[in-house]
Every structure is written in C-alpha cells, then in structure tokens.
C-alpha positions in Angstrom: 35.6 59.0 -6.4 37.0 60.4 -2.9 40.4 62.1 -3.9 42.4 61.5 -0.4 45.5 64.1 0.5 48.5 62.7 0.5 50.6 62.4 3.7 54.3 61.7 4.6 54.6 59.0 7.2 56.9 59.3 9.8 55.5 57.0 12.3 52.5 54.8 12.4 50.9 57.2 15.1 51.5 59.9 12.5 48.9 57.7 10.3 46.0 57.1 12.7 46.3 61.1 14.1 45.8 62.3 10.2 42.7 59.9 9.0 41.6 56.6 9.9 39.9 56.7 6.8 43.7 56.4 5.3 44.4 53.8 8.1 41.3 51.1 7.0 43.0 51.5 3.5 46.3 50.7 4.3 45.2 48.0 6.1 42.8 46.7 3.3 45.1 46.6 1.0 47.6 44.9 2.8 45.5 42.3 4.0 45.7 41.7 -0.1 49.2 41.8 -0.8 50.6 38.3 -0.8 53.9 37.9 1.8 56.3 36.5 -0.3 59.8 35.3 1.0 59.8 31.3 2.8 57.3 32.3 5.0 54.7 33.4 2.3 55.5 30.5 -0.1 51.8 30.0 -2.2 50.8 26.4 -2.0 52.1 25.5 -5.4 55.3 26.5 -4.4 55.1 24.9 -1.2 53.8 21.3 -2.8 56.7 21.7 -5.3 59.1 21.8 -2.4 57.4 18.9 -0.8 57.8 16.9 -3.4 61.2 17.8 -3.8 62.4 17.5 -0.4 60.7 13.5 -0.8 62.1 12.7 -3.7 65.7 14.0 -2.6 65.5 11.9 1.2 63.0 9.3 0.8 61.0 10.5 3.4 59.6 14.0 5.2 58.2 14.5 8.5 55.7 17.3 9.3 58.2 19.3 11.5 60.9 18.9 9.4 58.8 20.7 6.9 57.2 23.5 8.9 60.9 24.1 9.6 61.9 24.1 6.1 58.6 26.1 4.9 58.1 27.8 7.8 54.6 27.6 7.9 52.6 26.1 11.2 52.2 22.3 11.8 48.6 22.4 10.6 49.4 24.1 6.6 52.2 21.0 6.2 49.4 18.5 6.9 46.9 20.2 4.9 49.4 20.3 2.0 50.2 16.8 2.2 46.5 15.8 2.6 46.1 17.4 -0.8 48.9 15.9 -2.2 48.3 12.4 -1.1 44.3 13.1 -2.6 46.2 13.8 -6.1 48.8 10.2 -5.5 51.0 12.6 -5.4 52.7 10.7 -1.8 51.6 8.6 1.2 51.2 9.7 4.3 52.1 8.0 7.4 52.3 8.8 11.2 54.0 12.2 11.6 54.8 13.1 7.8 54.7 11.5 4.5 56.9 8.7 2.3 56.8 8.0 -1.6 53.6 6.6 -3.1 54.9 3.4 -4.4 54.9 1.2 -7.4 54.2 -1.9 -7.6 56.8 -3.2 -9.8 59.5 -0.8 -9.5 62.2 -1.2 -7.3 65.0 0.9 -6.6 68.5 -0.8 -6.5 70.2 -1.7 -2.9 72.5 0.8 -2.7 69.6 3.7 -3.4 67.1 1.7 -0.3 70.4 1.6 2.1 70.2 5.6 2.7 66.8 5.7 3.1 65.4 5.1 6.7 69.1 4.6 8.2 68.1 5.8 12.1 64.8 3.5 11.3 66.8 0.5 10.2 69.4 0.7 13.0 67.1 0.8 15.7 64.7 -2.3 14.5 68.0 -4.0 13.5 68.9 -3.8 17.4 65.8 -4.7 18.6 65.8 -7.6 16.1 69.2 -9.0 17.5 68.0 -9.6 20.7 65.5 -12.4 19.8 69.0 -14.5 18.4 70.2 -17.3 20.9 73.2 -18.8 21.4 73.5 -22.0 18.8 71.0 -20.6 16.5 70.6 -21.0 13.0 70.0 -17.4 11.6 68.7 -17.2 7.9 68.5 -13.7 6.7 66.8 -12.9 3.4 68.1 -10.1 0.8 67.6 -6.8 2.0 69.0 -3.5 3.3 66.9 -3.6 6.9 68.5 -7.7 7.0 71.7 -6.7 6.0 71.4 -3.7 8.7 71.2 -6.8 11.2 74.3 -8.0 9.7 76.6 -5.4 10.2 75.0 -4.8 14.0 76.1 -8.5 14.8 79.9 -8.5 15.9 81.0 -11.3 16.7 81.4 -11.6 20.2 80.7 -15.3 22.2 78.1 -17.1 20.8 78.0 -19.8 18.2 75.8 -18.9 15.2 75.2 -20.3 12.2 74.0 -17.9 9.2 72.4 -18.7 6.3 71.4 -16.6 3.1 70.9 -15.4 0.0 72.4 -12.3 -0.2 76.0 -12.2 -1.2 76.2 -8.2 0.8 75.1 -9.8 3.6 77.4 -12.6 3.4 80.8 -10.8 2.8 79.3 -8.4 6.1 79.0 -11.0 8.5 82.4 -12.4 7.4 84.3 -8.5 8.2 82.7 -8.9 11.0 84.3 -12.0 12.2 81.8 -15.1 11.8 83.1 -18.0 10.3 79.6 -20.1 9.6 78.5 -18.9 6.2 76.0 -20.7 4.5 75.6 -18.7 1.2 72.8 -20.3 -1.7 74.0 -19.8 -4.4 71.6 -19.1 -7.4 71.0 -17.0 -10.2 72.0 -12.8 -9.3 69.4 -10.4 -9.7 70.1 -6.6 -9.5 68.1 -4.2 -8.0 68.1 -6.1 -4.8 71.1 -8.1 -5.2 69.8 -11.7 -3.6 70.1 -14.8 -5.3 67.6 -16.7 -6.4 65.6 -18.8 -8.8 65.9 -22.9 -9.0 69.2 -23.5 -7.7 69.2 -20.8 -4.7 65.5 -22.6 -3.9 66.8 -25.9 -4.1 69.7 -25.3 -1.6 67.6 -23.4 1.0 64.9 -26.2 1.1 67.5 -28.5 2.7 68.4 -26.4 5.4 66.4 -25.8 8.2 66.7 -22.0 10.7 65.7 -22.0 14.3 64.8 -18.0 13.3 64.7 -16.0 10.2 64.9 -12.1 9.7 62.5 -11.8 6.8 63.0 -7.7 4.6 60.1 -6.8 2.5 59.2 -4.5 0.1 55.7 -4.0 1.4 53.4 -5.5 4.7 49.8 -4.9 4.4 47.0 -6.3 6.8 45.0 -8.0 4.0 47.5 -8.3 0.9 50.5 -9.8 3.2 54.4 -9.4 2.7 55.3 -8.6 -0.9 57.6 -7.7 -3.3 58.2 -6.7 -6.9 60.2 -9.3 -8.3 58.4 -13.1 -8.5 61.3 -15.2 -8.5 62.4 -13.6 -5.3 59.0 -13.8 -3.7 59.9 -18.2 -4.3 63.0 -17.6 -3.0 61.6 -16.1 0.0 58.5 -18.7 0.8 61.2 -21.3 0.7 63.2 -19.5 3.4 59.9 -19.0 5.7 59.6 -22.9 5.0 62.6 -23.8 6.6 62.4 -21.6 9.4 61.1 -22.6 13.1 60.2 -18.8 13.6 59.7 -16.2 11.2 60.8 -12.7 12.2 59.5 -9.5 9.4 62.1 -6.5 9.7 60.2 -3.6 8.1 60.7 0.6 9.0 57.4 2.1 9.1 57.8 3.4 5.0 57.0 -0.3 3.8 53.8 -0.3 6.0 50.4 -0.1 3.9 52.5 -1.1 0.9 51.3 -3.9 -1.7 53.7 -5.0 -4.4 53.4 -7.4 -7.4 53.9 -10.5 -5.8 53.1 -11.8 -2.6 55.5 -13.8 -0.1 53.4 -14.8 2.5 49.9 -14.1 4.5 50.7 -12.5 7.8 49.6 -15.3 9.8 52.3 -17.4 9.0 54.6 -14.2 10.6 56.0 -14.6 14.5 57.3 -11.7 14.8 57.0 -8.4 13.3 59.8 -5.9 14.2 59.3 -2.1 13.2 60.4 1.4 14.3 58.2 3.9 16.4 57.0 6.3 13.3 54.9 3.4 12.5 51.3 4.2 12.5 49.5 3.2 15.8 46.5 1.4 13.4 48.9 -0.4 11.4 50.2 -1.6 14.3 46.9 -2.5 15.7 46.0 -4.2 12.4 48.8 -6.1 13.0 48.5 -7.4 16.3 45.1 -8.5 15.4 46.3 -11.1 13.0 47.9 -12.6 15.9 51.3 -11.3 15.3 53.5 -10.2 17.9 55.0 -6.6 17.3 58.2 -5.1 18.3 58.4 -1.2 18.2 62.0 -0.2 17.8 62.5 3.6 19.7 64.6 5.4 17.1 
C-alpha cells in the first residue's frame, strides 16, 4: 500500500510540479465519477424524460431533445433506438412519435393539438387542388377539419359535403352557405357520424374531390382506422368521389389500425408534411400515388 503526502492545491500547476503520480490519480478517479446535473443525466433518467416529453406533446424531435437533455445528436438517437427496440415509441424521420394501438383512439379535441404546424401546412397544400364549382366531401378528422377552417370564403362556388358536425358548423363561421351534413348515428372519440343512415345519405351524393383523414397509411395494410363502422362510413365516401385526396402528418405513417378503409391504389392523392420519412414516401409513390410534401 503506497501511503501518498498530502498536498494543498492552489492551482492545477501546483498539482503536476508536486507528483504526477498524484495527477494520474486524480484523473483516474474522475474519469469514474459520474457528472450529474442535465448534462450527466444516466440513460434511465434520460429514457424516462423521453417518454415523458412524448407523452406530454405527442411528438419529439432529436434536436429538441439534445436541447432538452443536452446530450449530442448521436446519444438522443441511440436512446430512442433502444426505446423503440423495447415498443417503448416509433421512430420516424428526425425524432420519434407514440407507438400506437390499434384500437385506441384518442378523442378529437386531444388529436387537434398534436401536429398543429404539420396540419396547417398539408391543409394549405391540400386547398389548392379545390376548383371553382367543386363538390368537396371531407371525412371526420382533425387534419380535414384543419382544411376547413383554412378555407374562407372568398369567390368561388363550393359545395361541401360531410360527416363531421365540427367541420360543418367551421365552414359555416367561415362564411359558406352549401352544407351538406349526413346525418347518422354520433360517435365520440372522433366525433363523425356514421353507421346506416350517414352511409345511406352519402351513397347518393357524388364529390368531384374528397379530403380523406386517417388514423393510420401503411404501404401493404392501407388506410385504417380503429372504429369499424367509421371505416363503412369512409369506403362510402371514397365511392362517391371522382378523386380521392389522403391528408395525413407524417405521425400516422407506418401506422395499421383495426380496420381497414381502403388499399392505397384506390388513393389519387396523398398529401403529407416534410418530417415524413423519405422511404415512406418512396413506398408511396410506388403504388402509383401521387405525393404532396407540405414544407412546414
């Protein structure tokens, strides 16, 4: 056992002139010494936070969370690799979304904060593809009602038909007159109408375009969504349309659900925003559908 003298420190120079047998030490054992503070955060803590930050927004992006950690670029996508090996989250392009369920559903008002920037932007890219003395059908749904609320009502002649009473009493405070509402049995946690009735008075209309929401697009399982009646409701509305127009952020993307709507070759147009994943997108554009990228 080496019994070393002690010495005061009064500058690091004061260290390295006395021993550098006393300097490797120091060193040593403060290479062992865990930094603690939001910089040192272990990993638990850090996945914890993850988690926590998703749960609380809906969504994280990488730098947003080496901001938050602060920790480098490369630890954030090492933490969510790990938690998206444990099911813990999904990732997507540039940071990470809730792994989803495929029943459960959360109600309109919770999916109308989530993704706003996305929404707004796909919703004007959507709203240019309307012509004047169109008939616009726009399913249930907080990305379709987003269209809603952009379209004021300035000199063209539209039509609307739809199934969701939100949507309905938006395009009406925003000054159009030409309301075609189904009707049906209400369903919370989307709030459409649907079932029998709603199905039965959307199979006599006919759209020259509708803005189709879903809960999830995937490349082989389709457009889906947890509830079956609406996924009826839906197919009926896709019937009666000349061209069918999928508004989706980049958070439904990869995402199957109970029941299916429709294969994506019977889609037109897909419409998402730019933190979609480029091979998504690719997959996409391989089943013949056209894709919009909305910049955020």
């Amino acid at each position: 056992m080496v019994v070393l003298p002690v010495i005061r420190v009064r500058s690091p120079h004061h260290i390295i002139t006395k021993s550098n047998t006393i300097l490797t030490l120091v060193c040593h054992f403060q290479s062992k010494i865990p930094v603690m503070g939001k910089s040192g955060l272990l990993r638990e803590q850090r996945h914890q936070t993850i988690l926590e930050e998703l749960e609380r927004i809906g969504s994280v992006s990488v730098a947003g969370l080496s901001e938050l950690l602060s920790v480098s670029d490369m630890t954030v996508r090492r933490d969510l690799e790990e938690l998206s090996a444990h099911g813990l989250l999904r990732k997507v392009h540039g940071g990470a979304v809730p792994v989803p369920k495929t029943a459960a559903e959360p109600h309109f008002v919770q999916k109308q904060k989530l993704n706003r920037p996305e929404k707004r932007s796909i919703a004007r890219a959507a709203i240019q593809l309307i012509n004047d003395g169109d008939a616009v059908a726009l399913s249930a749904g907080t990305t379709t009602w987003q269209i809603a609320a952009s379209l004021q009502r300035g000199n063209k002649d539209l039509t609307f038909i739809t199934n969701s009473t939100n949507i309905a009493l938006t395009l009406q405070e925003n000054g159009w007159d030409k309301i075609v509402l189904s009707g049906g049995i209400f369903r919370t946690p989307s709030d459409a109408l649907v079932g029998p009735f709603a199905d039965r008075t959307l199979k006599t209309l006919n759209a020259d375009v509708l803005f189709l929401g879903v809960h999830g697009a995937h490349p082989h399982a389709g457009l889906t969504t947890p509830n079956v009646a609406e996924a009826e409701t839906d197919r009926v509305l896709v019937e009666s349309a000349r061209k069918v127009v999928v508004v989706a952020d980049h958070s439904k993307l990869g995402v199957v659900a109970l029941a299916r709507i429709i294969p994506l070759s019977k889609v037109d147009v897909f419409v998402t925003d730019d933190q979609a994943p480029p091979e998504t997108i690719r997959e996409l554009e391989l089943s013949g559908v056209r894709v919009i990228v909305a910049d955020t």
